[in-house]
N, C-alpha and C positions, 0 to 999 in steps of 0.2 A: 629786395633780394631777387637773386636771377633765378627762374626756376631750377629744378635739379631735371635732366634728361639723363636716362638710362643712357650708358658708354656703347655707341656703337649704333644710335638709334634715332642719333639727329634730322638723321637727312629722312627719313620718315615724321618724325614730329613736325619738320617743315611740310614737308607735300600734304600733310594733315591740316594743317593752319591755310597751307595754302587752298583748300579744295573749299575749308569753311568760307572765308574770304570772298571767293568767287561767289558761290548760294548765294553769301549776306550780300553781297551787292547785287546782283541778280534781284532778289527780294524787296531791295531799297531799304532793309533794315540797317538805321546809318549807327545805332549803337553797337549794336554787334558786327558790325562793317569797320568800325574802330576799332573793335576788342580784338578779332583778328591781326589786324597790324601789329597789336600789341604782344600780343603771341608770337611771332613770327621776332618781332624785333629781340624778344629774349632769347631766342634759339641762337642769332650770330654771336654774340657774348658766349656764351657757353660752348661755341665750337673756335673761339676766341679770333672772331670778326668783328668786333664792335663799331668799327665805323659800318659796315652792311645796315646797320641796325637806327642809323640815323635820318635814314628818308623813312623810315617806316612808323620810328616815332612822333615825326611830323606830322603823318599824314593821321594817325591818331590824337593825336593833338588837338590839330585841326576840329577834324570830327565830334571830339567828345567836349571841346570848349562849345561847339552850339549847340551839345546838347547838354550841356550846363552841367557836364558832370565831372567837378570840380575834382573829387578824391584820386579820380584817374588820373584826371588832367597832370595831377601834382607830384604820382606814383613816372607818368612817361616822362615826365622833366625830371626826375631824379635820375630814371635811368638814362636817359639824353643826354644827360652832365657825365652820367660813368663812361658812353659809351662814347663821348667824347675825347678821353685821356687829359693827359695832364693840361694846362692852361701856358701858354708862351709869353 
C-alpha cells in the first residue's frame, strides 16, 4: 500500500527523503541507503508519477537484495509492478 501524504505536502516529504538519502550515503549505511529510495519511490505514485518511481525502486532493490533483506525486496517489487501500469 502507498503511503497516505498529507494533500499539499508532497514536495516536502520529497526534499525530506531526499536530505535522509544523501546522510545515508554519506555514512555508507547501504540499508538505510535503500530505505530512502524506497520512500522517495512512494511519493511519485501518490503525486500520480509512477513511472518517476521506477529507477528508484531498482536502485533499492538492488541495495536491499545484498543485504538479504528479503521482506523489502518483495514489498519494492510489488510496488515496481504497480508502478509499472498495465502489461501490453
Amino acid at each position: 500500500m502507498f503511503r497516505s501524504f498529507p494533500p499539499g505536502r508532497l514536495d516536502e516529504a520529497q526534499e525530506h527523503a531526499r536530505r535522509a538519502l544523501a546522510a545515508f550515503r554519506a555514512n555508507g549505511e547501504a540499508y538505510n541507503t535503500a530505505r530512502a529510495p524506497t520512500d522517495l519511490a512512494e511519493i511519485p505514485p501518490a503525486a500520480e508519477e509512477p513511472a518517476a518511481a521506477l529507477p528508484l525502486t531498482d536502485e533499492a532493490i538492488r541495495i536491499l537484495s545484498e543485504e538479504n533483506a528479503d521482506q523489502r525486496v518483495e514489498y519494492l517489487r510489488r510496488l515496481r509492478e504497480r508502478c509499472s501500469g498495465p502489461r501490453e
